[in-house]
N, C-alpha and C positions, 0 to 999 in steps of 0.2 A: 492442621492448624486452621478454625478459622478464618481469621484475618489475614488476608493476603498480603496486605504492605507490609505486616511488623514479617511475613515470615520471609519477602521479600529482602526486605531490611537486613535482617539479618544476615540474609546469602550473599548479599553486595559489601556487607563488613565483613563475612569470612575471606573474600575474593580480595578485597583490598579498592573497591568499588565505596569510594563515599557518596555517592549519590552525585548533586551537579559537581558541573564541571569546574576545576578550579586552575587559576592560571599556570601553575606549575605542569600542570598535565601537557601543556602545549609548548615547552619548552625543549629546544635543541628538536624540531621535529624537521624533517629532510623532505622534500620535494626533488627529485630529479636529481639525485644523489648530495644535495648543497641544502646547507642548512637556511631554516624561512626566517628570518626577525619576525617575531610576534605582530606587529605593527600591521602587517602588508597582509600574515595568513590567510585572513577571510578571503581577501582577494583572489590570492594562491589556488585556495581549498574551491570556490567559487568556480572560477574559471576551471580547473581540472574536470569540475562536478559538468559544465556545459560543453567541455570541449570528448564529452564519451559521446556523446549524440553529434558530435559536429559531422559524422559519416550515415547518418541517418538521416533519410529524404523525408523532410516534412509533410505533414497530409496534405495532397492535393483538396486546396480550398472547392475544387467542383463537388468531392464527396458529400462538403456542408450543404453546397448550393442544392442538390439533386434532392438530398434527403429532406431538408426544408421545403423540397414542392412535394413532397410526398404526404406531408405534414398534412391534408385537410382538414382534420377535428384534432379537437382538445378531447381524449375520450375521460369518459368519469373515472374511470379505475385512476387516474392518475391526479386525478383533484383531493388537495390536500386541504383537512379540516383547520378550522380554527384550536379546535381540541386539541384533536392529534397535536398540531403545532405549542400547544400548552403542555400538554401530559411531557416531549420532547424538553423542552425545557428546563421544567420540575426536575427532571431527572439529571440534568447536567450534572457533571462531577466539579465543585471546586476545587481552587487551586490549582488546576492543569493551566499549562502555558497558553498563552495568546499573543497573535500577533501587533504588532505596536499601531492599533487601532484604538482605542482606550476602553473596549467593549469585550469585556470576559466573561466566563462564565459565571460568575457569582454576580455581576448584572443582571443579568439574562433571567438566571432562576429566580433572583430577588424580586424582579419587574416583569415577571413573567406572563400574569396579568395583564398585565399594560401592553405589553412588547406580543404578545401572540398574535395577535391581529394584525398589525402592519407587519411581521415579520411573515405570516401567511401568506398576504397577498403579495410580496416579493418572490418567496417562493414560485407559488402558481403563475405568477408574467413571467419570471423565467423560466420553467417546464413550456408553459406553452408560447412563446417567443421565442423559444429554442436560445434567449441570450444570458449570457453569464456576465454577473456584474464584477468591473475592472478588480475592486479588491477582494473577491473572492478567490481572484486568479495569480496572485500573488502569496510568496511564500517565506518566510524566514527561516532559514534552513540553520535548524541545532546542530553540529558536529559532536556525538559522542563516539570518545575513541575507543575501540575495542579492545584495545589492550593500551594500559597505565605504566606510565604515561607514554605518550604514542612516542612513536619515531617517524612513519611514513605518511606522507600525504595520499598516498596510490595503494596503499594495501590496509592502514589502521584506521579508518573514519567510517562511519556508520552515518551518513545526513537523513534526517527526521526535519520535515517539513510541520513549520507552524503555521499554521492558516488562519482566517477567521474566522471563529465559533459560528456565525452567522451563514458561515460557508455549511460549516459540517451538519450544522441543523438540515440542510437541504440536503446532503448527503444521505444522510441518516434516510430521510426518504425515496429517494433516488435508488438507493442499496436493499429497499422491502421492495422497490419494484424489481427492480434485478432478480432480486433472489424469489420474485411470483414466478417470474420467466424462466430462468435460467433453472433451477432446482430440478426441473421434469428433462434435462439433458446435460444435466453436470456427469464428470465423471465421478461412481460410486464411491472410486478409492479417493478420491479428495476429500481430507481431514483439516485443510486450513482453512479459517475465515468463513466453515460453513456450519449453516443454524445444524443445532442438537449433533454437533460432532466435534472432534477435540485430540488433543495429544494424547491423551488416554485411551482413548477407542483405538486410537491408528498402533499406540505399543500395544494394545490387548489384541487386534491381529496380526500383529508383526510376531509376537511372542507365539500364541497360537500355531502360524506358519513352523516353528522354528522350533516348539518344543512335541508338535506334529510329527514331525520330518526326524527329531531323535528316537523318536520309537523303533524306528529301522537302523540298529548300527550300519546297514549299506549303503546309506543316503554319505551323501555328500552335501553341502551345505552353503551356498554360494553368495555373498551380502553386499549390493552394489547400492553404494552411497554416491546422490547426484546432488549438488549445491551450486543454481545458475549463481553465475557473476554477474552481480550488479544488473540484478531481474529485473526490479521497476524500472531503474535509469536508462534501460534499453529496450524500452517497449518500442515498437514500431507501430507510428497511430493507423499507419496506410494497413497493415497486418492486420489490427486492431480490428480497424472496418470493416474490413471482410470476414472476418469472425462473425463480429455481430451480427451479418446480414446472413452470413451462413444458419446461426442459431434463431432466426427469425425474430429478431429482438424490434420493437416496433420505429418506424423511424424518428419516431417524437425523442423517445427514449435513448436512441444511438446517437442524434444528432446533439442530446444536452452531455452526453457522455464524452463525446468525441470533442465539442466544444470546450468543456471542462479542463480540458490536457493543453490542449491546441494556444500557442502562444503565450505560454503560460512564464510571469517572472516570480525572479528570485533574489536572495541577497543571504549572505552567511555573516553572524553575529559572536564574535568570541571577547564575550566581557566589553570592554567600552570600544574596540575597534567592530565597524560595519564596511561590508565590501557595497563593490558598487553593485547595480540591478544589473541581472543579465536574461536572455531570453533564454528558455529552451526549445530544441526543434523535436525533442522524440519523449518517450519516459511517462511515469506516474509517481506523485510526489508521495513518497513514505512517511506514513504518518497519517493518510486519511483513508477515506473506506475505497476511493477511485483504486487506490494502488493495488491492493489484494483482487479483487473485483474484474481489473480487467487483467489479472497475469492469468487468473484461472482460467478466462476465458483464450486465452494464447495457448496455452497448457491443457487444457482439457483433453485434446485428442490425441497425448502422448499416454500410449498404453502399451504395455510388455504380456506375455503369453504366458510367464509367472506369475505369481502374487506380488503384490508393491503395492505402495501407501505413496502418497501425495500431500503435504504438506506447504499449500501454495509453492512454493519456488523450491523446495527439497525433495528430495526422490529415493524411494528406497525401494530394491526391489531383492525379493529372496528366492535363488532358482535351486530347486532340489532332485537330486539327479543321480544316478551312479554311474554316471557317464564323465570321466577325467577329462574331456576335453569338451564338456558342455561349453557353450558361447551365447551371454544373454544377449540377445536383438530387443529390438523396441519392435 
């Protein structure tokens, strides 16, 4: 088909999935075995969402400092056109959510013209200032529940970070330098959130592997499905950094990455009730290019001696063997 959203569409009315969220879906839903009044949930859902990281030690601020004196030049590969910052724009998708800034996307691409040039040179002072502006760092976190209508606060919510467009415009370029960097040392088998690869590639070697290995009725067949919990909300930034300095990722470049995450608020919105703002100390907010971006790079050097596919934060790996007491190792 086409058209992705009508086929879309359709899959979420066979599933029983009406699209947004509606009040009924949040009703009788339990936190800590006791039912939530509607009223207080954001708050609930809020505080659960910051209290996963409350056991995670936040980035030592020296990391920023160190990496900032490293910083001597602004180099050109990182200087962002007026164009470019236009053509980004244009291309925006309306109607996608925005944060309660009054600035969405059908602004942006309307006034694109107008707006490209002072929205460039924001970008470019914070690439090379290494600072991220307060509401770019701020997030309004959608709760869609996985399963209709939810019951649990701790196992049925999916939180999807809405941010400011104006954020993701920088993203967007932030995430073509990454992927200049990063592409020449990513793992092969990683199929998520990377340029010219896809769920179809990753099942056309998965399938391969497996209809491979049937050619021999003496093969044995072995199918290990790995799904982290709650991958983004548990990044460690301190982990994080040393990755990136491992992968020689430039300091200009880790220090706007690492700042992006680092003291980052939030608040959870269901229908006309708002929780209050909370910080968090670890994580990448879902929902923007940061989140994918730095799991891979966490993940990258987890590799198995069979074949396996990577799926940012999903793992599958297929071992084929005539051996009854094979044991797959990482």
């Amino acid at each position: 088909m086409r058209n992705n959203r009508l086929w879309w569409k359709e899959v979420k009315s066979l599933c029983g999935l009406k699209g947004k969220n509606r009040s009924d879906d949040f009703e009788n839903v339990h936190y800590q075995k006791s039912i939530v009044d509607q009223t207080v949930l954001p708050d609930v859902i809020n505080r659960f969402l910051v209290a996963l990281t409350s056991d995670i030690p936040m980035l030592d601020q020296e990391v920023i400092v160190n990496l900032k004196r490293e910083c001597a030049c602004f180099p050109d590969r990182y200087v962002v056109s007026e164009f470019d910052v236009y053509n980004v724009l244009c291309r925006l998708k309306e109607g996608k959510a925005s944060l309660n800034d009054y600035i969405d996307n059908t602004l942006l691409r309307t006034l694109a013209d107008v707006l490209a040039a002072p929205i460039c040179s924001v970008i470019n002072s914070s690439i090379r200032e290494s600072v991220i502006p307060e509401q770019w760092k701020i997030s309004r976190v959608s709760v869609l529940p996985k399963f209709i209508p939810m019951r649990n606060v701790e196992t049925d919510i999916r939180p999807i970070a809405i941010t400011c467009p104006i954020s993701k415009v920088a993203e967007f370029f932030i995430a073509k330098f990454f992927d200049g960097h990063f592409d020449d040392c990513q793992d092969m088998n990683q199929f998520g959130s990377t340029r010219d690869r896809s769920t179809t590639l990753a099942l056309i070697k998965l399938s391969h592997v497996l209809f491979q290995a049937a050619d021999d009725n003496r093969n044995i067949i072995r199918v290990l499905f790995v799904d982290f919990k709650k991958a983004f909300e548990l990044i460690d930034h301190n982990v994080l950094s040393k990755k990136l300095s491992e992968f020689g990722f430039s300091p200009l470049l880790s220090v706007w990455m690492l700042s992006f995450l680092v003291d980052r608020r939030q608040f959870v919105k269901i229908g006309c009730s708002v929780s209050d703002v909370c910080v968090t100390n670890a994580g990448a907010p879902q929902g923007t290019r940061a989140g994918p971006n730095d799991f891979k790079v966490i993940i990258n050097d987890l590799c198995f001696e069979y074949p396996y596919i990577k799926y940012v934060d999903d793992v599958t790996v297929a071992a084929v063997s005539t051996d009854l007491e094979l044991t797959i190792c990482s």
